[in-house]
VOGU-3710 file (C-alpha; in Angstrom, 3 decimals, decimal comma):
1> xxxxxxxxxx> -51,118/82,823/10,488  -48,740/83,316/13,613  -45,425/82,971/12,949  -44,604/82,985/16,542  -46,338/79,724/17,421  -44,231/77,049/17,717  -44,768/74,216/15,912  -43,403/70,531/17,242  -41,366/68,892/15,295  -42,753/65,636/14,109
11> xxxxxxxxxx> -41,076/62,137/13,711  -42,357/58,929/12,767  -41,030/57,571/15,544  -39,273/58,070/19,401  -36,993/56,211/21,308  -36,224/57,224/25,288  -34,962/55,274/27,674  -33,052/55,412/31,328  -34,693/58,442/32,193  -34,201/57,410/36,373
21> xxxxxxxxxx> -37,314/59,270/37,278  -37,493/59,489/41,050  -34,094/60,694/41,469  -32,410/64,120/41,736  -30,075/63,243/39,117  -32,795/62,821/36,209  -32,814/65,607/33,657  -36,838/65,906/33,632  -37,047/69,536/32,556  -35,023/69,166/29,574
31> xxxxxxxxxx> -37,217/65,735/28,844  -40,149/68,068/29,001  -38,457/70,142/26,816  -38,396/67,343/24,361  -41,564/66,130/24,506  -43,397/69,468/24,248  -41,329/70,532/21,057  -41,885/66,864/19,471  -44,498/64,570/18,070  -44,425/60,572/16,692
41> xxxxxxxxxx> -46,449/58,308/15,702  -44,918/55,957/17,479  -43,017/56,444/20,781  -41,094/53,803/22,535  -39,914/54,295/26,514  -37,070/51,315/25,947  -36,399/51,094/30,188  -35,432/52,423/33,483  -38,473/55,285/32,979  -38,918/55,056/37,222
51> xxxxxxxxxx> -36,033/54,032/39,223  -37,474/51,987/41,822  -33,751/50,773/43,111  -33,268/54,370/44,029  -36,999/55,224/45,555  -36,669/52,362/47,889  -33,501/53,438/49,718  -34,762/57,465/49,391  -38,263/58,602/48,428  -37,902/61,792/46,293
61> xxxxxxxxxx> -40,602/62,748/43,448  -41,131/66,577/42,267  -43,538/68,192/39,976  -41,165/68,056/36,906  -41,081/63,861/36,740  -45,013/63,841/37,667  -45,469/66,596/34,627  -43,226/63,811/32,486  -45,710/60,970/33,356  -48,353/63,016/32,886
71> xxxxxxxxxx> -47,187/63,978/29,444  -46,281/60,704/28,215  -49,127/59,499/28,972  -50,898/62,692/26,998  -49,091/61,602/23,857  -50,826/58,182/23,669  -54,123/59,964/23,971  -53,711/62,334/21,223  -52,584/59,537/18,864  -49,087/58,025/19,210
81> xxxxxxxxxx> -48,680/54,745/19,709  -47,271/54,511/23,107  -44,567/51,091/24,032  -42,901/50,927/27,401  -40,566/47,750/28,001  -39,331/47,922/31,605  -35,675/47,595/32,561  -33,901/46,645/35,515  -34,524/49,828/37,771  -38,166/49,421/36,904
91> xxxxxxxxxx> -38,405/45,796/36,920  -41,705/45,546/39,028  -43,315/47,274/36,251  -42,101/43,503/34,160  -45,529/41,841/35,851  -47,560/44,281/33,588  -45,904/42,841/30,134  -48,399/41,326/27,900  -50,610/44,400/29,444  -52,407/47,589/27,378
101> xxxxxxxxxx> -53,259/50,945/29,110  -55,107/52,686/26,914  -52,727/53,002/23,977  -49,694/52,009/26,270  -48,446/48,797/25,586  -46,430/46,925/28,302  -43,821/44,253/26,809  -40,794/42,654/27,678  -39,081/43,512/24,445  -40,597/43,662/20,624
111> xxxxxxxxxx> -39,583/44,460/16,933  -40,416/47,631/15,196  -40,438/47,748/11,496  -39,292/50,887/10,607  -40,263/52,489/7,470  -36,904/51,577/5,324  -38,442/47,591/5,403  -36,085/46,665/8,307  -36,853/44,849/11,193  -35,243/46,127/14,603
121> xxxxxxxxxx> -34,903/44,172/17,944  -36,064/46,680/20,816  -34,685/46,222/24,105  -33,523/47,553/27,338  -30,786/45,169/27,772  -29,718/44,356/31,240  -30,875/41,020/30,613  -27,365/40,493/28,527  -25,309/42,589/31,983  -23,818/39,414/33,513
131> xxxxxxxxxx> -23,282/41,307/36,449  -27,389/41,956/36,647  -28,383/38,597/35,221  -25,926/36,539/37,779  -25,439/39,305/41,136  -28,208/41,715/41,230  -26,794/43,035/44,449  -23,123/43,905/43,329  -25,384/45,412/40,382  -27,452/47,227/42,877
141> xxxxxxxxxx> -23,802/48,305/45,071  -22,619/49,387/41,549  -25,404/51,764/41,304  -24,747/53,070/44,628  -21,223/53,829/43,429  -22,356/55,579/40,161  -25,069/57,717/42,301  -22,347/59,004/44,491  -19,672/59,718/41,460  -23,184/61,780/40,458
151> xxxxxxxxxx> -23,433/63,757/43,122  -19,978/64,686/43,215  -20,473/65,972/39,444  -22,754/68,429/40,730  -20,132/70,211/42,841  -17,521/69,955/39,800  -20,332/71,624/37,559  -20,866/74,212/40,206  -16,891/74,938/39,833  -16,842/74,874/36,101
161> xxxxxxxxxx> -19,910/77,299/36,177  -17,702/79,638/38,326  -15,595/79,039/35,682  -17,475/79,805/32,682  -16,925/76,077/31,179  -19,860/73,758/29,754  -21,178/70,534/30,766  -19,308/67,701/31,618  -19,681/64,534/32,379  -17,774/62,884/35,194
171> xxxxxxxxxx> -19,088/59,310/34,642  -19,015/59,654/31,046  -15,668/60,780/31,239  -15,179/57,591/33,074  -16,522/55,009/31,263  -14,318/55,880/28,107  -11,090/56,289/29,669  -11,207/52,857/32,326  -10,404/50,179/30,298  -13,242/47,893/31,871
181> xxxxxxxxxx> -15,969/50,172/31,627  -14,817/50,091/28,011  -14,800/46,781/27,308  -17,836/46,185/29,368  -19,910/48,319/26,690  -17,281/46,818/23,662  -19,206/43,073/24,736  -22,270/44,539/25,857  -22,787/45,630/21,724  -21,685/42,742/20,281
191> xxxxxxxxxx> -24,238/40,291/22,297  -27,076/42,401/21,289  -26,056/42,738/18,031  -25,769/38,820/18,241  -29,041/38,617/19,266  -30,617/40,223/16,993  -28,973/38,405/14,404  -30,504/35,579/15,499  -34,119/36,940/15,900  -33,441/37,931/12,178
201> xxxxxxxxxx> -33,268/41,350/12,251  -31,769/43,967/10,482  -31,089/46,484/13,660  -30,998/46,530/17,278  -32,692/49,594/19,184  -31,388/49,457/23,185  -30,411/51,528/26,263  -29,671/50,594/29,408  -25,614/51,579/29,556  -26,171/55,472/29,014
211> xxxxxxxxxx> -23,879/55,457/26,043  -25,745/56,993/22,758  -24,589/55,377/19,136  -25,734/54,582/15,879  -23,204/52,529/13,844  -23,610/49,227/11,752  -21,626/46,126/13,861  -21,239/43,421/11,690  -23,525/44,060/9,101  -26,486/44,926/11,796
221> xxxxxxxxxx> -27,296/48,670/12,546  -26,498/48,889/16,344  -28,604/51,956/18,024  -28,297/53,188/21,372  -30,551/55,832/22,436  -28,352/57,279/25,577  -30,238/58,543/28,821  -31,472/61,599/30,412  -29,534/61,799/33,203  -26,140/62,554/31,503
231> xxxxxxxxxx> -26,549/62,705/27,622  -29,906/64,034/27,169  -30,824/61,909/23,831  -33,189/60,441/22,204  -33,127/58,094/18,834  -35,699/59,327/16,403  -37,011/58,091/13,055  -37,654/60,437/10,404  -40,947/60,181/8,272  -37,871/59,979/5,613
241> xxxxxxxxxx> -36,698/56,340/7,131  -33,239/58,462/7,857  -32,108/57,538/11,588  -30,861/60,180/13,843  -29,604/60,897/17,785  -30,851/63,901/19,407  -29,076/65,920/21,562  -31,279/67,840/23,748  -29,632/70,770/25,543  -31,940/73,195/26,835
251> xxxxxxxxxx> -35,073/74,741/25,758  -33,556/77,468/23,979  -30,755/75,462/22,606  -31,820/73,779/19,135  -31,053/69,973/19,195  -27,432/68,310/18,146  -27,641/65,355/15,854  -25,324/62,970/15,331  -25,171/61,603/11,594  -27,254/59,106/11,233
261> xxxxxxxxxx> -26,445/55,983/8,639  -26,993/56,062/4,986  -30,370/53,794/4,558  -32,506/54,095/2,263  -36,199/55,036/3,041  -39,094/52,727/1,256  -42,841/54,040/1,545  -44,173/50,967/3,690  -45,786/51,834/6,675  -45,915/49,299/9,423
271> xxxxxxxxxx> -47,845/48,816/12,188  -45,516/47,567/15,507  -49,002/46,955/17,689  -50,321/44,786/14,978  -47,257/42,267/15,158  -46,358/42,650/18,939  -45,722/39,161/20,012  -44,915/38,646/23,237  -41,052/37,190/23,744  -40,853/34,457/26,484
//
């Protein structure tokens, strides 16, 4: 056997989300990094895959984010369960829930029961943003905003190159040290975790602010799987039932996980497409 073929690693299953695809700013080789080096059974695009807000003021679409589509939609042919639950940049796509493609589900939200017996809310969750849900357009002027403070992170990471620094975030950098970014994403995880409280669940799997985590809140396991424009993660359940957050860094680079939370694995396998109903 050839040692030098690599294998994939395999999960049991993928969470992605915000990966802004149609904008300069989306980090689509290192998400085809990710996909080529790893399998699921089950793999879950939890919003904001295409940002539409951003294609209607600009077009601008290369061969990496077509070789992403293409490839995502590869991995429902050759066996994983695909789920794709639109979020607010890809909101058009919302008129396709209820929808299959193949083995691509469309949904506004659903529960997956993971293989420790829990049952976990999966969301994008803009619909709990007040600013979204109540002023789409200062939403859509705050995006604006956060695509300029972008592009003027390319120019400090051109400096810090010259440098010989790493990465680093400007708008991450941000959002922790202003206080109301903070206690934006402070409320933003307790009304989820609220929520799924009251769908009677165990967990909460979401994306939508960019901000990776994997803590219990109150006595429910609060997951964020990040984005690929600034974090590079990606929330992944091991065949184990163990939790983790990928950090993807380069092709090279092997991935950086953050612990994930003592549970306990049970051997029940569920099926998510057999129990997918529909939430009004």
């Amino acid at each position: 056997m050839d040692s030098s073929v690599h294998k994939p690693r395999r999960f049991r299953a993928i969470f992605i989300s915000d990966l802004h695809l149609g904008t300069r700013r989306t980090q689509s080789g290192l998400l085809l990094d990710f996909l080529r080096d790893t399998e699921s059974d089950y793999l879950y695009i939890v919003g904001d895959l295409i940002d539409s807000w951003s294609l209607k003021r600009h077009w601008y679409w290369d061969q990496k984010q077509n070789d992403v589509i293409q490839k995502l939609l590869r991995k429902g042919r050759k066996g994983a369960r695909v789920i794709y639950i639109p979020g607010n940049h890809d909101e058009n796509f919302r008129e396709f829930c209820g929808h299959r493609f193949g083995r691509v589900a469309v949904l506004h939200e659903t529960v997956h029961h993971a293989i420790n017996g829990k049952r976990y809310l999966v969301l994008h969750g803009d619909k709990f943003d007040s600013v979204i849900y109540f002023a789409s357009w200062l939403a859509k002027a705050g995006d604006w905003a956060y695509e300029r403070i972008m592009d003027f992170n390319v120019v400090v990471m051109w400096f810090r190159r010259r440098l010989g620094l790493g990465h680093w975030s400007l708008s991450a950098y941000l959002k922790h040290k202003v206080k109301k970014a903070v206690e934006f994403i402070s409320r933003f995880e307790e009304v989820v975790v609220r929520e799924a409280r009251a769908r009677d669940c165990q967990g909460v799997i979401c994306g939508h602010i960019h901000t990776p985590d994997n803590r219990m809140i109150d006595g429910i396991h609060y997951l964020n799987d990040g984005d690929w424009v600034e974090s590079c993660t990606a929330l992944v359940e091991h065949l184990d039932g163990a939790w983790e957050i990928l950090t993807w860094k380069s092709a090279e680079a092997k991935p950086v996980a953050q612990p994930a939370a003592p549970l306990a694995a049970k051997s029940r396998r569920a099926d998510p497409f057999g129990q997918m109903a529909l939430v009004p």
